[in-house]
Structures are given as structure tokens and as C-alpha cells.
C-alpha positions in Angstrom: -32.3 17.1 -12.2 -31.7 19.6 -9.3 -30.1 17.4 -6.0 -32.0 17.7 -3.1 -30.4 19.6 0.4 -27.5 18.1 1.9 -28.1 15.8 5.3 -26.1 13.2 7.1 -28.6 10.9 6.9 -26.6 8.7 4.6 -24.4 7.4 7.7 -26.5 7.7 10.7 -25.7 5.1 12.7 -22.5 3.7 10.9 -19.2 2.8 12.8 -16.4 3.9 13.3 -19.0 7.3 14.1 -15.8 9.4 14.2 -14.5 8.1 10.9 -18.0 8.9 9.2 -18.9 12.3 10.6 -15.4 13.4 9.5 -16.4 12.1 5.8 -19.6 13.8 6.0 -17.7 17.3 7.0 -15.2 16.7 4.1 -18.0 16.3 1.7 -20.1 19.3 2.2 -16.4 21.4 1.3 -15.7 21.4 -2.2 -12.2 20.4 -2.9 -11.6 19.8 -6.9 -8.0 19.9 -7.5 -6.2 22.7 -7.2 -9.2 24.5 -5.4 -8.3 23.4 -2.3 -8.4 26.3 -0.2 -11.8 25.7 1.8 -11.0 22.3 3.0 -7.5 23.4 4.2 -9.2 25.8 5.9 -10.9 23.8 7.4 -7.9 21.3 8.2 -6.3 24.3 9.8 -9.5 24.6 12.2 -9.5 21.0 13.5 -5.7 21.2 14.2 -5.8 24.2 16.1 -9.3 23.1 18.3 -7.3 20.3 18.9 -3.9 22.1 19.9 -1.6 20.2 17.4 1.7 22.3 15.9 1.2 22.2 12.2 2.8 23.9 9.3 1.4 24.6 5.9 4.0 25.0 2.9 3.7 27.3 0.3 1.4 24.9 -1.9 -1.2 24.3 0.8 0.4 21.0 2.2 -0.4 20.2 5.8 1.9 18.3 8.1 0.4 17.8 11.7 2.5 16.7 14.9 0.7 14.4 17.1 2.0 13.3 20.4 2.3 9.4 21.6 -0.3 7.7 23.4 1.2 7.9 27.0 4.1 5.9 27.4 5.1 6.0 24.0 6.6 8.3 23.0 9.9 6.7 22.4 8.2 4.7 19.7 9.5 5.6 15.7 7.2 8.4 13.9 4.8 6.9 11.6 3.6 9.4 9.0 -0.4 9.3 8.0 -0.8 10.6 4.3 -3.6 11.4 2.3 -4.6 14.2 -0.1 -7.7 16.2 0.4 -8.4 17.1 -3.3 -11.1 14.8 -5.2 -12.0 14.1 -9.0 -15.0 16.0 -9.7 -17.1 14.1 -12.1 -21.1 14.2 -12.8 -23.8 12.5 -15.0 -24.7 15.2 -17.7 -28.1 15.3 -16.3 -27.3 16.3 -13.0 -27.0 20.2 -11.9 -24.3 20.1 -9.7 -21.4 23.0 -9.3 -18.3 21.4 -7.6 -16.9 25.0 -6.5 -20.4 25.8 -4.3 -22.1 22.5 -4.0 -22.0 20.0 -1.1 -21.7 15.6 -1.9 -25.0 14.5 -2.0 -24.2 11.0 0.1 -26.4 8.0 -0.5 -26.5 4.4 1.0 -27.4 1.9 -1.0 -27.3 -1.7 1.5 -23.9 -2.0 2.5 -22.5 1.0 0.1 -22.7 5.1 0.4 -22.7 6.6 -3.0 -23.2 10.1 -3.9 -26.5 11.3 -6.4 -24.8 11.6 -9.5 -21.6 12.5 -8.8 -18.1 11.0 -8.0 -18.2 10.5 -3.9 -14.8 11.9 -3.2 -14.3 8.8 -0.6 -10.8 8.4 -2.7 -9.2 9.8 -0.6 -11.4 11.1 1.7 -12.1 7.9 3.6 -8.6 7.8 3.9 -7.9 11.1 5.2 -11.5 10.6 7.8 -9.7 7.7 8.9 -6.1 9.7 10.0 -8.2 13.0 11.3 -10.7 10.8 13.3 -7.6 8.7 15.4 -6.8 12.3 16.3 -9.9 12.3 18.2 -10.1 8.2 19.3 -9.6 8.2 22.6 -8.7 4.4 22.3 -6.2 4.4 19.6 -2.8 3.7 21.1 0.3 4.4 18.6 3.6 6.5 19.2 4.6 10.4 18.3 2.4 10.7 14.9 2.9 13.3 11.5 -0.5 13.7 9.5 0.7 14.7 6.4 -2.4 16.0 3.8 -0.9 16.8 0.6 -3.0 18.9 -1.9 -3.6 18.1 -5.9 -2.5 14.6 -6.3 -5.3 13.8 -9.0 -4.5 16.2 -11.7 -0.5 16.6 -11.1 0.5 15.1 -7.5 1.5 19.0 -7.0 1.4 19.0 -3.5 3.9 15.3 -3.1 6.2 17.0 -5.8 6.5 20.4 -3.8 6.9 18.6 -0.5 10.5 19.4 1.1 12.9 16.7 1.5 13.4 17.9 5.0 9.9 18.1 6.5 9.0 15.1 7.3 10.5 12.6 10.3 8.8 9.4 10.1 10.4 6.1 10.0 6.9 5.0 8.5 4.7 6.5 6.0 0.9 4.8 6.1 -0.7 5.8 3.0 -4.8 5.3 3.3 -4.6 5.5 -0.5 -5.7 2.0 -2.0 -9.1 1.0 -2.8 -9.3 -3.1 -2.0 -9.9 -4.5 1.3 -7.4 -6.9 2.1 -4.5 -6.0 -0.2 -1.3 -4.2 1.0 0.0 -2.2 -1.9 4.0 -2.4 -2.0 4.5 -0.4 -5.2 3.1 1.7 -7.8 3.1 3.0 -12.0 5.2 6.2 -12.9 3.0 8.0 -14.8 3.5 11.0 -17.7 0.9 13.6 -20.0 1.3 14.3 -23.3 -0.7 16.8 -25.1 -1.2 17.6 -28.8 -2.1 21.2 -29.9 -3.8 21.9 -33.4 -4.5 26.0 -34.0 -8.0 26.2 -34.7 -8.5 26.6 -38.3 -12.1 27.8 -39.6 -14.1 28.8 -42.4 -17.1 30.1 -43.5 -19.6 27.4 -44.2 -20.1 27.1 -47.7 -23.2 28.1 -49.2 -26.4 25.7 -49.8 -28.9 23.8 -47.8 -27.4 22.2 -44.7 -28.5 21.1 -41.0 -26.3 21.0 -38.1 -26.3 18.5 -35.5 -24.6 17.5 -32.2 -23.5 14.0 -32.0 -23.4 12.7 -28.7 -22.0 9.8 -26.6 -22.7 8.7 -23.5 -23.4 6.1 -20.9 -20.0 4.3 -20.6 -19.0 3.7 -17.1 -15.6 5.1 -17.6 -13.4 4.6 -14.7 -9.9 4.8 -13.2 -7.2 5.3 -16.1 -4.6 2.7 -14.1 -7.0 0.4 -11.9 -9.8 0.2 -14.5 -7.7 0.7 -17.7 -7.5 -3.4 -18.2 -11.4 -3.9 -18.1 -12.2 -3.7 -21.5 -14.1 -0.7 -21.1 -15.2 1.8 -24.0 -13.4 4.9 -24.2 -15.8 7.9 -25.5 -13.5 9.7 -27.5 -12.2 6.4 -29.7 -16.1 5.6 -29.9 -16.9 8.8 -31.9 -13.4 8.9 -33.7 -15.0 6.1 -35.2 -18.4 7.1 -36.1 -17.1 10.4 -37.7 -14.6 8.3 -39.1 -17.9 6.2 -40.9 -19.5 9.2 -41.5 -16.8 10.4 -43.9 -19.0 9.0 -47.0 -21.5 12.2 -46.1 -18.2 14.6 -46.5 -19.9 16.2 -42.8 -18.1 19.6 -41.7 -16.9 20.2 -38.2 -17.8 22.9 -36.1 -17.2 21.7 -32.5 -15.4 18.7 -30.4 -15.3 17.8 -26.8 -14.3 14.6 -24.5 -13.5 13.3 -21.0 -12.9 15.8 -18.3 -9.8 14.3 -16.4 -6.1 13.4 -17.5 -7.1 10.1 -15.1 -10.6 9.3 -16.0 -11.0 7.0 -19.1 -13.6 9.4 -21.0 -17.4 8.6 -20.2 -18.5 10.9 -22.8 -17.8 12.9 -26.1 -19.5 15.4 -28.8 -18.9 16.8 -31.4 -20.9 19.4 -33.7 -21.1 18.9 -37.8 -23.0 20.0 -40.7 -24.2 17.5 -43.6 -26.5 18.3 -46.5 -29.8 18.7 -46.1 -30.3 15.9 -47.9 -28.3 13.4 -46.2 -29.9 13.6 -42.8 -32.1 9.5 -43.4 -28.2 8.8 -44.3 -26.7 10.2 -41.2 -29.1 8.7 -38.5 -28.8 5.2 -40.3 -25.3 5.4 -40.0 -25.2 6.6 -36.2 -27.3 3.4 -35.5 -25.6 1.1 -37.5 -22.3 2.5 -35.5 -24.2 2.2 -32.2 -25.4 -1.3 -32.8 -21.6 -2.2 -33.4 -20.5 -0.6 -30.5 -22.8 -2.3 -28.3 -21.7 -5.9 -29.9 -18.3 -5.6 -29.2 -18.6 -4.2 -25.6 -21.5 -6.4 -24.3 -19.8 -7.7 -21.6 -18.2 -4.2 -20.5 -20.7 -2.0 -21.3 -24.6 -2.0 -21.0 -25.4 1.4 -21.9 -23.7 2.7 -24.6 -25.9 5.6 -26.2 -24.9 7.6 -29.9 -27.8 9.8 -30.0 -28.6 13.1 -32.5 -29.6 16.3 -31.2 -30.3 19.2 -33.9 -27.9 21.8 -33.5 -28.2 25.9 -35.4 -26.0 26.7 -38.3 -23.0 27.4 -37.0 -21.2 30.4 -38.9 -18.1 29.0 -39.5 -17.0 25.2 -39.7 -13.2 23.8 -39.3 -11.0 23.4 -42.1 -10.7 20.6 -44.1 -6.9 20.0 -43.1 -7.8 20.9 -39.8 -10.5 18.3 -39.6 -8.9 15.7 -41.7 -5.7 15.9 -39.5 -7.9 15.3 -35.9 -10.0 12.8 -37.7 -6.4 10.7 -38.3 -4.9 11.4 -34.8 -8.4 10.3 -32.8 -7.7 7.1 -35.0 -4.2 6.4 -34.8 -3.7 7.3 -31.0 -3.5 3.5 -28.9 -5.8 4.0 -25.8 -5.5 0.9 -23.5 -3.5 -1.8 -22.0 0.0 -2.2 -24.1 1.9 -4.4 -22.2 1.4 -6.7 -19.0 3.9 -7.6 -16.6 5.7 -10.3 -16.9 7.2 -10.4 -13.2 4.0 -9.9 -11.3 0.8 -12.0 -13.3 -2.5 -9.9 -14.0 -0.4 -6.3 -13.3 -0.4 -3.9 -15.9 3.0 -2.8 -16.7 2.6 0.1 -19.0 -0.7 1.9 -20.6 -2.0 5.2 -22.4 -5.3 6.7 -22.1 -6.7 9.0 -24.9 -8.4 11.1 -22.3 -9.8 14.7 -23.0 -10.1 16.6 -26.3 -11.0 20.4 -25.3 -11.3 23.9 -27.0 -9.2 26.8 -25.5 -7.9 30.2 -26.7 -8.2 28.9 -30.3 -6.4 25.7 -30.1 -7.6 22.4 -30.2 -6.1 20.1 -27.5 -6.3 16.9 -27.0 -4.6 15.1 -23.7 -3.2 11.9 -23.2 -1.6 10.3 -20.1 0.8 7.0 -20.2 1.6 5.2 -17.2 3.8 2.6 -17.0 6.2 0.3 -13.9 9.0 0.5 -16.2 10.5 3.7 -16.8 12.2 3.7 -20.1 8.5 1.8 -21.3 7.2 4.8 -19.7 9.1 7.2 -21.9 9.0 5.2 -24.6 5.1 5.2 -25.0 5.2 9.0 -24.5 7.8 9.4 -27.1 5.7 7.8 -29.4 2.1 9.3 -28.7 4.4 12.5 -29.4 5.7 11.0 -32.5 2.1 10.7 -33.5 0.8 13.8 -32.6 3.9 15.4 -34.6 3.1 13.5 -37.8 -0.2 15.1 -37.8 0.8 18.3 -37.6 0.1 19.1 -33.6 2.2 20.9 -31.2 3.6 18.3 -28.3 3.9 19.8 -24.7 4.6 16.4 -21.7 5.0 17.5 -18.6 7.8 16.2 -16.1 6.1 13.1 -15.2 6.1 11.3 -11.7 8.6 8.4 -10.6 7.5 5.2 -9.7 7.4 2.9 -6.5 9.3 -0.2 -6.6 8.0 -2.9 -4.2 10.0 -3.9 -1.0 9.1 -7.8 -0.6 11.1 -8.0 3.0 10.4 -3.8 4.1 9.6 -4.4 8.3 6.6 -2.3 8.1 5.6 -4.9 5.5 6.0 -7.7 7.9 4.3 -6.0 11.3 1.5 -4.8 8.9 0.8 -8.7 7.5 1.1 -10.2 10.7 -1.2 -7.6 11.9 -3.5 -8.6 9.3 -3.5 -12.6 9.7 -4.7 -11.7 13.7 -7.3 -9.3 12.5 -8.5 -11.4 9.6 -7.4 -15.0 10.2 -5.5 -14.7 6.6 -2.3 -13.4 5.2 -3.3 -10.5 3.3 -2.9 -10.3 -0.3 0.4 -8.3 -1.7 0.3 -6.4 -4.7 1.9 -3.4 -6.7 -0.9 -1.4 -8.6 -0.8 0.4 -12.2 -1.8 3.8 -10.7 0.1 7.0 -9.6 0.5 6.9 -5.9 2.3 9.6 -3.9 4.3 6.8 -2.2 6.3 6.9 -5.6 7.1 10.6 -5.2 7.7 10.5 -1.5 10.1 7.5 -1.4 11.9 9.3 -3.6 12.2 12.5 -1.1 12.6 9.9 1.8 14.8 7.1 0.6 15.1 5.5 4.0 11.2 5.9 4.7 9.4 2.3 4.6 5.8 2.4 3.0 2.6 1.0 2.4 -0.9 1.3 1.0 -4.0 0.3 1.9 -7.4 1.5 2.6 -11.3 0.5 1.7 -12.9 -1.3 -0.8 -14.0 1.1 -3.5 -15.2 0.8 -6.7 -16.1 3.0 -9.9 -13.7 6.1 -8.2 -13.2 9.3 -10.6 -16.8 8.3 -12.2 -20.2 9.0 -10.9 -20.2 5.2 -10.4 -18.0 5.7 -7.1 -19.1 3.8 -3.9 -17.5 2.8 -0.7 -17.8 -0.5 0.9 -19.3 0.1 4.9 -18.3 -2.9 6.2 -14.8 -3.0 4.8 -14.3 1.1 6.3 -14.7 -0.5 10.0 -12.1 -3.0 8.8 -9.9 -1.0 7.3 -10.3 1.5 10.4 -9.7 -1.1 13.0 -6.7 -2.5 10.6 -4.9 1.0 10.7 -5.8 1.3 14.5 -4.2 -2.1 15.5 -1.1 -1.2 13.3 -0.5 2.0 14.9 -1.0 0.0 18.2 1.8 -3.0 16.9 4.2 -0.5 15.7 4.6 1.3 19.1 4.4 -1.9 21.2 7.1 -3.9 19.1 9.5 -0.9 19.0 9.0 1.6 21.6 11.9 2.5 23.4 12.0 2.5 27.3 
């Protein structure tokens, strides 16, 4: 289906207006990671019609100055972070191109959604929020550094290029965390390992054969740290599985493809084969008999798991056998999930792995897989042994560098002006909580060892799936939560 034109009639009328037109702008840019450059652009046009000194490093980071409310401007720097890059994800029927195309924003009751597509309100409610106190004539808070890094969904790029020396904040907010109420003290360390098989072909062997694409779809996918312990269905595994089944037909490959994102658990896989003519009752019994199962065991995490045949041409040539049988073993062998919870904080994940893409490019078969974990030698651990795995089968290994952790600060100041800022606000102590996901905080307290930090933002829900939706109601919290802390901080420790 082709969306219809963009409009902002999505939030007409919702407050904080300032907060919400600034989301709307942000969502007609495109801004996938590592394509950036339009929405900095536009960054670097606000700043400027605003007359705030800023500096952009050579990755694209932003770092704005912004002078005290009057009379305090003896208060301590408090840093406002976000990244401006989203996850670009879309339903396979949707016609949507995330280099030209503008958010389609929805609301839905008390939610704005996007038509078919991930919203992009992680983190761009977060950075609407830090650009619109720019412009809030009633926000009161001391000297300010709005810091917007750049690709912090597909390798926290811009964090891990910041300079040690750029920022002077005794504070960093980061508008990063998707639960309303909960101030996030810490974070997972997270790391990538890929396998590489060299794409081995053949000619397809003579005789009467049909080709096919088997497809799988309709999984709700999600966040591969906050959703990873929800029992969900990961795409890939699924059809690992059913070729696995459909070994008894001795099928030939000629294609494979799953998942999108290092950080998304896969929605969706295919993969193209060739059985004999004769086998094609065979084959569709099979797929349903697969599908049937599948459904059984994720009926209470799933509700619309589809395995569905679509006729494919002959291809010319088909994989390997060794190549075949050797991705056929990995897909199987490969954990994907929760592997260990905390045993220090109850209901936190400590340490996970996602199988998350499997993609053809420049004759290699890759597949990518991405282990997070609070721990750091768990963290290594896992990846030394997906690499172990990958090895036995024959693949080449690359991991990348990997990103530190955030360990929690129980008794951090910040932590204790932010809750009792909360408990006026809300009439309740907020809740406290590390979460199993990559945050920058992990990278930047690394940079800025003496920096005190916190997360917290929004509720949102299904982000990095076209499932994403942001909670109105909890935005004008969350708003008026970051506005009174600004407000606390300078009061309780401006300097006259």
C-alpha cells in the first residue's frame, strides 16, 4: 500500500505544543543511521535562529551551549543527550523509502503511531523534549549543553567518537528510556559477531523441479535487550527449523534472507529452494504442519505467525551441498534468547544473544549476531562462543570492539534531586532500575568518569518494529518531569 501525504494532523492540539511540533519536524527528515546528514542540518538551523554557539565534530555530533535562566547562571552544567538517528523498520507491504520519505504519524486514543513503519519517537521524543526547552519561555534551569550524538542504533558511533574534553557538565540527562516512571541507573555492554560463508553454487541438476520462496512473517519482533525476555519468535530460528523439517525432500538452496537490524529480534525471513516436481503436496504439508507447531508453542507471544509459499522461477544455479548443509547446522546450533538472569537485581536480564540478520553481499553469506550482557567477562564469554560456533562450521568470525557498560550509582546526587523531584510530581517514589540495552550513558561515563547520570523518558512500546507507539499522556509527564528537574537542580545548587 502507497502512504498517504504527510500532515501534522496526528498531534493537533496535544501538549506540550512545543515538544510535539518539534517531533513532527524531526519526522518528515529522514535520519536512518548513519544517514544523518539532513537532520543535522537541520539541527544546525535551529541553533543558529536561535543564536546558540555550537560545535559539530568530525562524525556529525552536535554539542549546543545554552545560557542560564537569569539569575542562574552560577548553577552546575547539566548536559541534555539524545541521538537523532532512528531504526528504520516497515511491514513488507508498505511502500515506504526511509532515505526520501517523511513518518506517516498516527493517533490512535491516547498513542501516536506511524502507518506501517517504526515511529522514530526513540529517541526523537527525547531529543523534541531538549530542543523544545530551548524555546520554553517558562523553563527555569542553569547554563545548559545539548549534546545530539549521531548513530547510536547500529554502532553508538557518534558516543564512541565523542572527545573526552568536549563536554562540561556536572550532569548528563539522557531522554533515552522508554517507561514512564522508572529512573534508569545503569545499562548492558553489548558486542556483534558475524559469521561469513563464501557463497558456493552450482548448477541445478538436471530433471523436473519447481522453485519456491518460503516466507515468514507476522512476528512482532521487538527490541533485542528490552523485548529479548518476552518469549517472542525470532524469524530466522523459525525457518532454520522448517528447512531443517524439510530435509526429508533433499530441497536445494538458492537464496536466504532475515531481520534487518543488529538490534531488532528478526520479524521476518525467506529463503528460495528447489524440490522435485513431484514433492510439491509433500512440501506444502510440511510447511503447515511446521506452521501449526509454531503457532502452539508461541500462543501466548505471538498471534500472527504466517509460513506461506510463493512460486518462485528456476533459478540457474542453487548452493552447494556443503554450503547448505553447513548454514542449515549454524541456523540450528546458534542460542538466540535470554541465557542468564541477574541474580543481584530480580526480573533484569544479565546477559543475552540475538540471532539477528542473515544477508547476501559480494558473494558471501553473512549472518549477524549481537550479545549483550551487565557482566563483562559474560559478555565476552557468550561472544567467544557464538564465534566458536560459527568456526566449527566452517565461517569466517569478524566482532567488532563492543561498547562498555553502565554500572548503577544507588546514592549518585542527581539520583536523589531527580526522585524527590518525582515523589512531588507524582505523589510516589519512582521506580529504579538498570536495563538490558545499550545506552550511551555506558560509553559516556566512561569519557566522563566524574559526570553523574540518568535515564528516563516516555512510555513506549514495540520501538525498532512497526509496532512502535508513544504514550501522549506520559510525554506531558515526562516533559513537565525534565522541566521541574532542570528547575530543582539550579535552585538547590546555584551559586550566588
Amino acid at each position: 500500500m502507497r502512504m498517504t501525504p504527510s500532515s501534522d494532523e496526528a498531534i493537533h492540539g496535544l501538549q506540550p505544543a512545543l515538544l510535539w511540533q518539534r517531533f513532527f519536524e524531526l519526522s518528515q527528515i529522514p535520519r536512518a543511521s548513519k544517514k544523518e546528514a539532513q537532520v543535522t542540518a537541520h539541527l544546525e538551523a535551529l541553533f543558529q535562529s536561535l543564536n546558540l554557539k555550537y560545535t559539530k565534530d568530525k562524525v556529525g555530533n552536535l554539542i549546543a551551549k545554552v545560557p542560564a535562566t537569569r539569575g542562574y547562571s552560577k548553577a552546575p552544567i547539566v548536559v541534555l543527550q539524545g541521538h537523532s538517528d532512528m531504526v528504520c523498520e516497515k511491514n513488507r507491504d508498505v511502500q515506504h523509502d526511509f532515505d526520501k520519505d517523511p513518518i506517516q504519524l498516527r493517533r490512535t486514543g491516547d498513542w501516536i503511531t506511524a502507518n506501517g513503519t517504526t515511529l522514530g519517537a526513540d529517541n526523537g521524543i527525547g531529543v523534541a523534549a531538549a530542543l523544545a526547552i530551548l524555546s520554553d519561555k517558562t523553563a527555569v534551569h542553569g547554563p545548559l549543553e545539548i549534546l545530539i550524538t549521531v548513530d547510536e542504533e547500529t554502532g553508538l558511533t557518534g558516543a564512541n567518537q565523542l572527545s573526552d574534553k568536549r563536554l562540561h557538565g556536572k550532569y548528563l540527562l539522557n531522554l533515552d528510556t522508554e517507561d514512564d516512571g522508572v529512573f534508569c541507573i545503569g545499562c548492558a555492554g553489548g558486542v556483534d559477531t558475524v559469521g561469513m560463508f563464501e557463497l558456493e553454487t552450482q548448477a541445478l541438476a538436471t530433471g523436473a523441479h519447481q522453485a519456491w520462496r518460503l516466507q515468514l512473517g507476522g512476528l512482532k519482533g521487538g527490541h533485542s535487550g528490552t523485548d529479548i525476555h518476552r518469549g517472542r519468535a525470532n524469524a530466522i530460528r523459525l525457518l532454520a527449523r522448517t528447512w531443517h523439517t524439510l530435509q526429508v525432500l533433499k530441497p536445494q538452496v538458492f537464496d536466504w534472507s532475515g531481520g534487518s537490524k543488529r538490534n531488532a529480534i528478526p520479524r521476518e525471513a525467506e529463503m528460495g529452494l528447489v524440490i522435485p516436481e513431484n514433492a510439491e503436496s509433500r512440501l506444502k504439508e510440511i510447511v503447515q504442519e511446521c506452521q501449526a507447531q509454531f503457532q502452539t508453542e508461541f500462543s501466548l507471544s505471538e498471534t500472527d505467525i504466517k509460513l506461506e509459499l510463493v512460486p518462485a522461477p528456476l533459478p540457474e544455479a542453487v548452493w552447494s551441498a556443503r554450503l547448505a548443509r553447513r548454514v542449515a547446522q549454524v541456523l540450528l546450533a546458534l542460542p538466540s534468547g535470554v541465557q542468564q538472569m541477574s541474580m543481584a537485581i530480580p526480573g533484569l536480564v544479565e546477559t543475552s544473544t540475538n540471532l539477528a540478520t542473515v544477508t547476501i553481499e559480494n558473494g558471501r553469506l553473512r549472518i549477524g549476531t549481537s550479545q549483550r550482557s551487565s557482566v563483562e567477562s559474560a559478555k565476552h564469554a557468550l561472544a567467544a562462543g557464538i564465534a566458536a560456533c560459527f568456526k566449527l562450521a566452517g565461517a569466517k568470525v569478524q566482532q567488532t570492539d563492543g561498547y562498555p557498560g553502565w554500572q548503577p550509582k544507588p546514592d549518585a546526587q542527581l539520583l536523589q534531586i531527580c526522585s524527590k523531584v518525582y515523589r512531588t510530581q507524582a505523589g510516589q517514589d519512582p521506580h529504579i532500575e538498570a536495563v538490558h540495552a545499550g545506552l550511551e550513558c555506558g560509553i559516556l561515563g566512561n569519557k566522563y568518569p566524574a559526570m553523574e547520570m540518568i535515564s528516563f523518558g516516555p512510555t513506549i512500546t514495540g520501538a525498532h518494529s512497526p509496532d512502535e507507539r508513544v504514550h501522549i499522556p506520559a510525554v506531558r509527564k515526562f516533559y513537565d518531569l525534565l522541566k521541574n528537574i532542570l528547575k530543582a537542580i539550579a535552585e538547590s545548587e546555584n551559586i550566588h
